[in-house]
Kinemage of the C-alpha trace (Angstrom):
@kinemage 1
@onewidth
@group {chain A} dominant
@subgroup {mainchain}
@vectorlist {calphas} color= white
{ca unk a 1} P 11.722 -24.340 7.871
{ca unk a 2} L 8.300 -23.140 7.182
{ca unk a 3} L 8.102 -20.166 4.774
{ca unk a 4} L 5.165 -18.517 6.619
{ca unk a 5} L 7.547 -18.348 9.771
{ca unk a 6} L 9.969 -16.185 7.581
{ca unk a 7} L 7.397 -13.990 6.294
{ca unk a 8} L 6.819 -13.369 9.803
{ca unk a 9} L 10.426 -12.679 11.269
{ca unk a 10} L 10.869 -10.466 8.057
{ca unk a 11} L 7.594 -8.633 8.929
{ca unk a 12} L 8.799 -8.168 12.239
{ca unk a 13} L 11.968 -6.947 10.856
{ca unk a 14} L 10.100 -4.533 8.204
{ca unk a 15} L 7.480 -3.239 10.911
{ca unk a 16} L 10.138 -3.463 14.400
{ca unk a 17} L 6.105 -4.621 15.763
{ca unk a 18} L 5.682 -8.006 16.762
{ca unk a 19} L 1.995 -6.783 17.077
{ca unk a 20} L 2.039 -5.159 13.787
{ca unk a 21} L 3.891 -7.969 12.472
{ca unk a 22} L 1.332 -10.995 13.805
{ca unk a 23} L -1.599 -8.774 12.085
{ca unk a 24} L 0.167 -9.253 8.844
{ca unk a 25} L 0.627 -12.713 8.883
{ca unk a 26} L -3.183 -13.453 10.608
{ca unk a 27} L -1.953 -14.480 13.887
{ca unk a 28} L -2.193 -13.207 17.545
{ca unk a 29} L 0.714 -11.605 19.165
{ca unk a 30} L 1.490 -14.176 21.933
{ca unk a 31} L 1.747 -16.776 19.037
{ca unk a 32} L 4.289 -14.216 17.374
{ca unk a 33} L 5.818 -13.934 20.420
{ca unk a 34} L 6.020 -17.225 20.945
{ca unk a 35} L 7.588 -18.345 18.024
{ca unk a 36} L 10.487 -15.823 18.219
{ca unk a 37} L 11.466 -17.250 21.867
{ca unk a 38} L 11.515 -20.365 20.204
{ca unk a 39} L 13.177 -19.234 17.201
{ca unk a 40} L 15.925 -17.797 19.922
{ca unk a 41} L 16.015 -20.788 22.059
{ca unk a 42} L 17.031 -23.055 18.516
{ca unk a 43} L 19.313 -21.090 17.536
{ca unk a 44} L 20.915 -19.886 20.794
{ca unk a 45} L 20.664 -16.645 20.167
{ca unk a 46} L 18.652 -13.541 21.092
{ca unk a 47} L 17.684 -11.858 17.831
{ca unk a 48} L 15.447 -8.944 19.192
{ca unk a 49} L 16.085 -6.175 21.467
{ca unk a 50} L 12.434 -5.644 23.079
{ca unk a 51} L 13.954 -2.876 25.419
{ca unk a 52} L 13.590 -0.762 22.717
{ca unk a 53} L 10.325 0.950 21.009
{ca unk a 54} L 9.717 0.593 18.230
{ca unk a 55} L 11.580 -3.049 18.417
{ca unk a 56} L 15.148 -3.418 17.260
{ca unk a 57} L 17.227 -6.326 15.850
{ca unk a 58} L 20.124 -7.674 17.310
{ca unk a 59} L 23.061 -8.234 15.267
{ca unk a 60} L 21.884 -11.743 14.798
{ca unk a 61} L 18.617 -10.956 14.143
{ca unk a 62} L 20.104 -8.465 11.092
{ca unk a 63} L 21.788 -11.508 9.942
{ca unk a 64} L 18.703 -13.853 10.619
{ca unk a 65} L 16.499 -11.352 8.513
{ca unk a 66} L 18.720 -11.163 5.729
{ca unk a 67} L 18.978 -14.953 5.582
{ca unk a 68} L 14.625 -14.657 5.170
{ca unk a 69} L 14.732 -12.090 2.668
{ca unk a 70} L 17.074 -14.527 0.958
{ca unk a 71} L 14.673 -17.596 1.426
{ca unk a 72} L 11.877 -15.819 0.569
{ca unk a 73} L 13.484 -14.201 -2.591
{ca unk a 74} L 14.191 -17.537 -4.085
{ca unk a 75} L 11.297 -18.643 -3.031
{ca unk a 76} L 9.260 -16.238 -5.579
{ca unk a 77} L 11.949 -16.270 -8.620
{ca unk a 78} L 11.407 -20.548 -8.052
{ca unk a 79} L 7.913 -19.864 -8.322
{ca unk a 80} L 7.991 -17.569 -11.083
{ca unk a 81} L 11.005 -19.914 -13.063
{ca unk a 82} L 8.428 -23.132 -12.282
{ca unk a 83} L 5.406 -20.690 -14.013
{ca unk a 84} L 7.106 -20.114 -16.918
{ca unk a 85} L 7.804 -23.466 -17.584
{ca unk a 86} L 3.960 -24.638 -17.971
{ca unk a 87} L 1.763 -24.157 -21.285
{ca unk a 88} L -0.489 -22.689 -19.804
{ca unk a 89} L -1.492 -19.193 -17.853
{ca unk a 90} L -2.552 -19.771 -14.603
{ca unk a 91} L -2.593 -18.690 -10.721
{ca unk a 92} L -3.937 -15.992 -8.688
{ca unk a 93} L -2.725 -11.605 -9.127
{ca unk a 94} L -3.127 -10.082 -5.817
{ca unk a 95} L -3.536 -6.438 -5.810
{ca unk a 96} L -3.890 -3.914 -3.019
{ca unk a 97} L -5.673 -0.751 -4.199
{ca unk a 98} L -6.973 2.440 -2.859
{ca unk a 99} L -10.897 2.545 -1.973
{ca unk a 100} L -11.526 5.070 -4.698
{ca unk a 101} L -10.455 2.816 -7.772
{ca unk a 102} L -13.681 1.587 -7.844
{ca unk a 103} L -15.406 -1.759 -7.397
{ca unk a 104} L -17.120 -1.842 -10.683
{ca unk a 105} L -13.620 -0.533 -12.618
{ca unk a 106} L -11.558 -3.835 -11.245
{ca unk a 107} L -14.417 -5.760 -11.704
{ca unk a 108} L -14.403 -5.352 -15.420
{ca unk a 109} L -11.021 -5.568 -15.563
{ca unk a 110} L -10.885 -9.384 -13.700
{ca unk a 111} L -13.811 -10.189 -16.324
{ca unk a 112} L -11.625 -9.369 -19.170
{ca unk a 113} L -8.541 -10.711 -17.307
{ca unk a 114} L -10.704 -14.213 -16.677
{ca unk a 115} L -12.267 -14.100 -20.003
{ca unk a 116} L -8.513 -14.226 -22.021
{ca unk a 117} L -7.332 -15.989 -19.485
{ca unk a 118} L -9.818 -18.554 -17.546
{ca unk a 119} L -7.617 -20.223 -14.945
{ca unk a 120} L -6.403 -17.299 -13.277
{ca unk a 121} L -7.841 -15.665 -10.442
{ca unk a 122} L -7.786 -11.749 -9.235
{ca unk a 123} L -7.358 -11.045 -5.326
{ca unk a 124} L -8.338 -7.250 -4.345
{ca unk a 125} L -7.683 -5.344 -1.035
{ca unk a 126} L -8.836 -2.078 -0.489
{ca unk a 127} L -6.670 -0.329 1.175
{ca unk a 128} L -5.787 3.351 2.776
{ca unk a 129} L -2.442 4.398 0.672
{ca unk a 130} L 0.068 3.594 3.387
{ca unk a 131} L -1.085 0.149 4.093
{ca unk a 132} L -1.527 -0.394 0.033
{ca unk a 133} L 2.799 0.573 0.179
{ca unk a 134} L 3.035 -2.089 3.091
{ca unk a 135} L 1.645 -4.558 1.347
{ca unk a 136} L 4.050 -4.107 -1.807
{ca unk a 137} L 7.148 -3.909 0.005
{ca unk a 138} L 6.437 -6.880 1.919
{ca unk a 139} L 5.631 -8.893 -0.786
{ca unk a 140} L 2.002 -9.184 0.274
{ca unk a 141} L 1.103 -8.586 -2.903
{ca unk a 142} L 2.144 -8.519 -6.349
{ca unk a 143} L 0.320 -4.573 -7.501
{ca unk a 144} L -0.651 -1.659 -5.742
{ca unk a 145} L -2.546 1.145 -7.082
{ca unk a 146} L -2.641 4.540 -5.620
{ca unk a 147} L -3.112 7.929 -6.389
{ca unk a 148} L -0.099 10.521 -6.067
{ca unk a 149} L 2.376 7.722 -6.410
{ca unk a 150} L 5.957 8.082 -5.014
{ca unk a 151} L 9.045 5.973 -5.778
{ca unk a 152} L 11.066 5.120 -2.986
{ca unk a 153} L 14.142 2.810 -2.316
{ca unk a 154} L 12.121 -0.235 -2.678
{ca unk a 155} L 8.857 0.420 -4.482
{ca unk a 156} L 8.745 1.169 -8.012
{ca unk a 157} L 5.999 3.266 -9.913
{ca unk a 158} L 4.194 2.655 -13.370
{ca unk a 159} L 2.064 5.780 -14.402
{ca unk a 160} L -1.019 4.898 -14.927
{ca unk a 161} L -3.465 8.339 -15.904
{ca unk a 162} L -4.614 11.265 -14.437
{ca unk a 163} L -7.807 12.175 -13.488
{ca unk a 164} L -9.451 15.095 -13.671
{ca unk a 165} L -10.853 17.048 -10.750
{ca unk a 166} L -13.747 18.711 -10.654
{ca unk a 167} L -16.563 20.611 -8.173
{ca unk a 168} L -19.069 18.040 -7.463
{ca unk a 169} L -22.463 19.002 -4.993
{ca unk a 170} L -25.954 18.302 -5.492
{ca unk a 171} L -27.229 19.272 -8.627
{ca unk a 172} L -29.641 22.085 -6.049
{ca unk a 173} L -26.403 24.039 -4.672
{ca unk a 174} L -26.193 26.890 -6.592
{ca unk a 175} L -22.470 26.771 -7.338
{ca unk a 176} L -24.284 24.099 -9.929
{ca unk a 177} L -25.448 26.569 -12.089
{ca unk a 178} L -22.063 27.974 -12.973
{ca unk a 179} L -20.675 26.933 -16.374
{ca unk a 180} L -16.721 27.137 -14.709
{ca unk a 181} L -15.990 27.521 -11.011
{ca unk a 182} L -13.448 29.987 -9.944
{ca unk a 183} L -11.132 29.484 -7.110
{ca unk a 184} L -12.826 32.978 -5.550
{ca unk a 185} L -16.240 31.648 -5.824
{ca unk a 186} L -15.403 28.625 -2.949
{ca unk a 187} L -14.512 31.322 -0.496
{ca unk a 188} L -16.519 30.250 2.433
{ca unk a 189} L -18.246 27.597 1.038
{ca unk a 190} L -19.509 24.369 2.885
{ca unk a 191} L -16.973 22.000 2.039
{ca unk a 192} L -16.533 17.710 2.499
{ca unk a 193} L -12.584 17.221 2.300
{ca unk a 194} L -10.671 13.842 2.318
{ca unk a 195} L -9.056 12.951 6.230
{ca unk a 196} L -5.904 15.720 6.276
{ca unk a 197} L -3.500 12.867 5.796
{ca unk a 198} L -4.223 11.879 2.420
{ca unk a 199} L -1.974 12.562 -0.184
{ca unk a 200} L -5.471 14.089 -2.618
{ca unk a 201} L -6.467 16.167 0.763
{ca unk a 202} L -3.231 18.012 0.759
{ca unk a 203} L -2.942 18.604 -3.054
{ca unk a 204} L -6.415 20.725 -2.427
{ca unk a 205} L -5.080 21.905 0.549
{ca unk a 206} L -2.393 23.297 -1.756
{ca unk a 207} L -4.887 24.733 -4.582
{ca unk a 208} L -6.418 26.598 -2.148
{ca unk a 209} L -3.554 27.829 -0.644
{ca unk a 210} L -2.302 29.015 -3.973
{ca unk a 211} L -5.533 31.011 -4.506
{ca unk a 212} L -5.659 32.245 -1.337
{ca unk a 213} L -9.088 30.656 -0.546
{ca unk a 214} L -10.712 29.750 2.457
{ca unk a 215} L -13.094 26.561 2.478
{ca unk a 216} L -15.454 25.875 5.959
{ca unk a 217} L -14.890 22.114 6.024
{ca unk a 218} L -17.911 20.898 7.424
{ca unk a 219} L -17.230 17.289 7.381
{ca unk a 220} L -14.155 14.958 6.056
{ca unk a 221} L -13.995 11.208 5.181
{ca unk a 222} L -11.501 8.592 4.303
{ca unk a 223} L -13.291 7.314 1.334
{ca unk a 224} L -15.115 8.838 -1.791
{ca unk a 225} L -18.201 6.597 -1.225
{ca unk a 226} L -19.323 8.621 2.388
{ca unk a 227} L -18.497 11.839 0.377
{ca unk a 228} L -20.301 11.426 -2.615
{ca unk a 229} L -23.163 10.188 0.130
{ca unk a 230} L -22.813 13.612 1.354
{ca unk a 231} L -22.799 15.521 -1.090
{ca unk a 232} L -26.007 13.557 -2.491
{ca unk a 233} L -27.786 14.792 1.027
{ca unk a 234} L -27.194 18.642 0.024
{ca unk a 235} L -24.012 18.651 2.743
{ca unk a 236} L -21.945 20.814 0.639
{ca unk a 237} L -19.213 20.714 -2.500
{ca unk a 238} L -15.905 19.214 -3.047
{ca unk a 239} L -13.384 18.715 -5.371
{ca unk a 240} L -13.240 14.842 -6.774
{ca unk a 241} L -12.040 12.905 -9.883
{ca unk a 242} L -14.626 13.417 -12.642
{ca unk a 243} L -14.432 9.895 -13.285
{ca unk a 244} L -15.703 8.452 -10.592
{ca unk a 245} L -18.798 9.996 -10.304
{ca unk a 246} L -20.030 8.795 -14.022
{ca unk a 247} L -22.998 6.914 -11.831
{ca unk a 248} L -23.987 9.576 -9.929
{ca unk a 249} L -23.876 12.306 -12.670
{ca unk a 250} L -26.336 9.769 -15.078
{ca unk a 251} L -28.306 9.037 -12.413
{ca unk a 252} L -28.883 12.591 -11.409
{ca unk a 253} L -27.822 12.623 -8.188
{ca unk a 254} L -24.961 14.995 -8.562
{ca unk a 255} L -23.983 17.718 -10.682
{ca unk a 256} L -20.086 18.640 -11.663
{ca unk a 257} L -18.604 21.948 -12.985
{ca unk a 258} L -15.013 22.410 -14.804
{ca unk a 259} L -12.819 24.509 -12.478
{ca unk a 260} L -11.176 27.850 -13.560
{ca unk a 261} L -8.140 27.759 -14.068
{ca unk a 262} L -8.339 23.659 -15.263
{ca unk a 263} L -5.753 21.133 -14.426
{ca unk a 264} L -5.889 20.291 -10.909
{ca unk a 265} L -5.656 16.666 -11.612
{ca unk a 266} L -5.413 13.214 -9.346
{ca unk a 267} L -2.828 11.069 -10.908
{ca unk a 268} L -2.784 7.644 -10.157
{ca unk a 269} L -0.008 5.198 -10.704
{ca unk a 270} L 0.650 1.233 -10.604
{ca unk a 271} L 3.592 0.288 -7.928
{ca unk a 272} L 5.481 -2.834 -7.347
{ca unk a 273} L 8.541 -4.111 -5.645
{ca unk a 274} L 11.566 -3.217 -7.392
{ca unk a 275} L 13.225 -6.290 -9.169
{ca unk a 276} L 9.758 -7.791 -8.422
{ca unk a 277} L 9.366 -11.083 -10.921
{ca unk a 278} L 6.192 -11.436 -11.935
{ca unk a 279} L 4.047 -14.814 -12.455
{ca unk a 280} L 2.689 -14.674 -16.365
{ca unk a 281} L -0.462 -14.164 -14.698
{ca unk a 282} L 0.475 -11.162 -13.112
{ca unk a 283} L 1.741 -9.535 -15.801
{ca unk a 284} L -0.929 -10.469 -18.361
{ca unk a 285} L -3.251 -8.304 -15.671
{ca unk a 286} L -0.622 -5.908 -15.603
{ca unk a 287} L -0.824 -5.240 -19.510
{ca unk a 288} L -4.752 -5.198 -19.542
{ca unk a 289} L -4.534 -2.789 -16.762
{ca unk a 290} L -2.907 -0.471 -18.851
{ca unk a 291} L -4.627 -0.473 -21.541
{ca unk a 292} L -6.446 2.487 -23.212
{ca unk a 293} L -9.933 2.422 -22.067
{ca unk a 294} L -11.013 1.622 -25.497
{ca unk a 295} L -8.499 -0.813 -26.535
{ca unk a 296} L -10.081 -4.007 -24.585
{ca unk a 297} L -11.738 -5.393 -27.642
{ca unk a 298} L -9.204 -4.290 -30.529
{ca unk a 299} L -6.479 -7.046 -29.482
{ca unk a 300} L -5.289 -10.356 -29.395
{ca unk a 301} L -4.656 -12.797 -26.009
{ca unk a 302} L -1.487 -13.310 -27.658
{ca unk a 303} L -0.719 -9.566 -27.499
{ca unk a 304} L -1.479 -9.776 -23.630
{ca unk a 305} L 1.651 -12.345 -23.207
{ca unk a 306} L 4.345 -10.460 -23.658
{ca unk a 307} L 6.307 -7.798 -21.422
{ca unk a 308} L 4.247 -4.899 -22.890
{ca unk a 309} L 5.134 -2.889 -19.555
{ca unk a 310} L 8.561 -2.488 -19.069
{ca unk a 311} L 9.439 -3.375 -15.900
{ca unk a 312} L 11.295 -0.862 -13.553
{ca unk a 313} L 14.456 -1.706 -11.441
């Protein structure tokens, strides 16, 4: 039995989408479809109940999907068992991560990560934050990284650090000239917000709420790349991590200011599967990831093999 058709009945399972389910796993919907009547033909039994929406199992599909979680299970902790048993580190970390991390950060963190250890390999998707908790509970990848993280019945969370937010706008708008930004001084002002359904959207939502501010939202994005675009054209202000606008700040291009009261901050955490099992490889990422920013060059590779994270069940 092929393990890519499990994934997919346990996507199906996860998602109650066969369309949803057939993205996942890079395949059209008529060839999920497909497959299941098959599936059910085999086994003599119907295992989906496609009168309902969203899609619901049967009791023999319940049983069917527990029997892939099963498979699939052993499938990793063989994987893992088989890893541990070579001399060497080796194999690919696949990590889904939110668009703001930061191409260049998680680029010099796979140098580092290829430079201690040469024959593994780092996979990045950049993700909005619900798909980035798809991925990890379906086993699509090994890390996520998001910001506001929340532990749930199957996802586990890892603090990572918090970031602090500041007023960012070109360094012309006259808020610029401020040495500290009250909440009182954004009343009115032209402001580029993240989409409303963003967990760092509704945490300034909430600041402003709790100052009893009123912002004129002229535009809102998805990503901090189109914000920090418009901000750069003279658009307006927002509120944004400080660090990831280090670029733009030495380049000129934009101008922060501390906010008054401080610490409205972004944290970000690292989340994984409960009981996931990690491949050496992953976790060797996993420790450099956490890491103090400064810390890169004052160790050893053999302080990178150990379980320097503790794991969270």
């Amino acid at each position: 039995m092929a393990f890519d058709n499990l994934r997919l009945f346990r996507d199906i399972a996860q998602t109650r989408s066969l369309t949803r389910a057939a993205e996942l796993n890079s395949i059209t919907p008529s060839a999920a479809s497909q497959h299941i009547n098959e599936l059910e033909k085999a086994l003599g039994a119907r295992l989906l109940d496609r009168s309902t929406r969203p899609l619901s199992l049967t009791p023999e599909g319940r049983l069917y999907s527990e029997f892939c979680r099963d498979v699939l299970r052993r499938h990793v902790e063989f994987e893992v068992a088989l890893d541990q048993l070579r001399s060497s580190v080796e194999g690919t970390v696949r990590v889904a991560a939110i668009y703001s991390v930061g191409l260049s950060e998680m680029s010099q963190v796979e140098t580092e990560l290829v430079r201690r250890q040469p024959h593994v390999s780092l996979e990045v998707d950049y993700l909005r934050p619900e798909k980035v908790y798809e991925y990890v509970t379906g086993d699509r990848v090994d890390l996520g990284i998001v910001s506001y993280p929340e532990p749930t019945r199957d996802i586990a969370v890892i603090p990572w650090r918090d970031e602090e937010m500041v007023l960012a706008a070109a360094p012309a708008h006259p808020l610029t000239r401020k040495q500290t930004v009250k909440p009182e001084d954004l009343e009115g002002a032209d402001f580029i917000s993240f989409d409303e359904d963003l967990p760092i959207s509704r945490e300034i939502n909430r600041y402003f709420r709790a100052h009893d501010v009123t912002v004129n939202v002229v535009m809102h994005f998805d990503n901090l790349q189109m914000i920090k675009e418009a901000l750069i054209l003279q658009s307006g202000v927002s509120i944004v991590p400080r660090r990831l606008l280090r670029a733009e700040i030495e380049s000129g291009r934009l101008a922060v200011v501390e906010l008054a009261p401080p610490g409205l901050v972004r944290p970000v955490g690292i989340i994984h599967r409960k009981k996931k099992l990690f491949t050496r490889a992953a976790q060797v990422f996993l420790n450099i990831l956490t890491l103090p920013p400064n810390a890169l060059d004052e160790i050893t590779d053999a302080d990178l093999g150990g379980p320097v994270v503790q794991q969270v069940s």
